[in-house]
N, C-alpha and C positions, 0 to 999 in steps of 0.2 A: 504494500500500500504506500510505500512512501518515493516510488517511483512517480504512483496516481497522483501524490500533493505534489511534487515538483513541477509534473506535465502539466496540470491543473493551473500553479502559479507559472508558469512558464508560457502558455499557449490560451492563459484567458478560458474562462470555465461558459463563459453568457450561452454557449451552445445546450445546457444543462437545459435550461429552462426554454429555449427558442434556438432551432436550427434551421439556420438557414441557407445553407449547401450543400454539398456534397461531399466538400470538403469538412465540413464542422459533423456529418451525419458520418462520416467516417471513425473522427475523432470519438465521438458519442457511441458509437460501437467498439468503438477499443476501449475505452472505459468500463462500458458493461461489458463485456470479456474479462475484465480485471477486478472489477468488483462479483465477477460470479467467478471466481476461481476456484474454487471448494473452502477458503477459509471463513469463518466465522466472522459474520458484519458487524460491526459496531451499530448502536440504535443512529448513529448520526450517515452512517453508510448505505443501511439499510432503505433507511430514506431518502439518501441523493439516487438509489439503483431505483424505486418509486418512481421519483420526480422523471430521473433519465428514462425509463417504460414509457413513459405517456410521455412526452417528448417525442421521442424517436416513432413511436404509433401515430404520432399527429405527423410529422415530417413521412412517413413514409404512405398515409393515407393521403397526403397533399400535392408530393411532389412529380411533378411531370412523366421524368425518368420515371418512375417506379409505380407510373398507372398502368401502362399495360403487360407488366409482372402482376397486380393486384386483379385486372381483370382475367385472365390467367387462371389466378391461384383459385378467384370466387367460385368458379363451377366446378372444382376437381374434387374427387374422393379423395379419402385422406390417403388411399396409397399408390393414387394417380399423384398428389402432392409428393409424396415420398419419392415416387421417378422421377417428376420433373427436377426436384432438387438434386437427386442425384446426378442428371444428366448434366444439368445446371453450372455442377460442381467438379462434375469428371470423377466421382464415389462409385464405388463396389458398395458390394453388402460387407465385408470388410471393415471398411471404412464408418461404419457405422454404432460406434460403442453403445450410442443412446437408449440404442433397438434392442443388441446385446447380441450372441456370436454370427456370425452369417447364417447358418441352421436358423435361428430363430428372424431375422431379415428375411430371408427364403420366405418361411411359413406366412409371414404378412402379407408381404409383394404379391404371395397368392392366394392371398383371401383363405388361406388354412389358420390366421391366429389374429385375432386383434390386437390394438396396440393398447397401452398402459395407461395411466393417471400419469405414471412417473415418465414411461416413455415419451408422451405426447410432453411432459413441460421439458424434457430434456432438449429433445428433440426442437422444438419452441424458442427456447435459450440458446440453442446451437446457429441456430441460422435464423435467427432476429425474427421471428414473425409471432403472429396472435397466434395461443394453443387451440383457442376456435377452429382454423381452420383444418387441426387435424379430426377435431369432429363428426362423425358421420351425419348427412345431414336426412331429413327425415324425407319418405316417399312422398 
């Protein structure tokens, strides 16, 4: 974390609260990256990784670039969503810790296993979107 305070004083934090490029939506995902690292938030942490969520949900519901990703993403199953990211990303079922080993990636991808509480928030956290849209959404 004390990497986080330098970058922070060093590079102007206002992106926190209001992002306004791509360059600062960048920034703001590195940050949540570092504040979800596995260690334990401080209550004053906890609540800048809050404030940063809904931030970067408002920048990425707004911005230009990343509407026709959003229209996209709106109509897919959650493991139509799971290829597009992977394809996205250039990922295996390997490459997928969130899920858990390729066997268990396999079983999803073909509609043999559904996905988790915890898979869907990892999952979520890993590649910056709403856990809604792993969702299934109703007939």
């Amino acid at each position: 974390m004390a990497t986080l305070r330098l970058d922070m004083d060093r590079h102007g934090a206002h992106f926190i609260h209001h992002i306004e490029n791509p360059a600062e939506y960048q920034k703001a995902l590195a940050l949540m990256d570092e504040l979800t690292d596995g260690q334990a938030l401080t209550p004053v942490e906890s609540n800048l990784l809050d404030i940063l969520c809904d931030t970067v949900e408002l920048y990425e519901n707004r911005a230009p670039q990343l509407s026709a990703f959003n229209a996209r993403v709106e109509g897919l199953s959650e493991v139509d969503l799971i290829k597009a990211l992977m394809l996205q990303n250039k990922l295996t079922g390997a490459d997928l810790p969130e899920i858990g080993d390729k066997s268990v990636v396999s079983r999803i991808l073909n509609g043999e296993r559904k996905l988790t509480v915890e898979m869907v928030a990892r999952l979520a956290a890993r590649f910056h979107i709403d856990p809604g849209a792993f969702i299934p959404r109703a007939a």
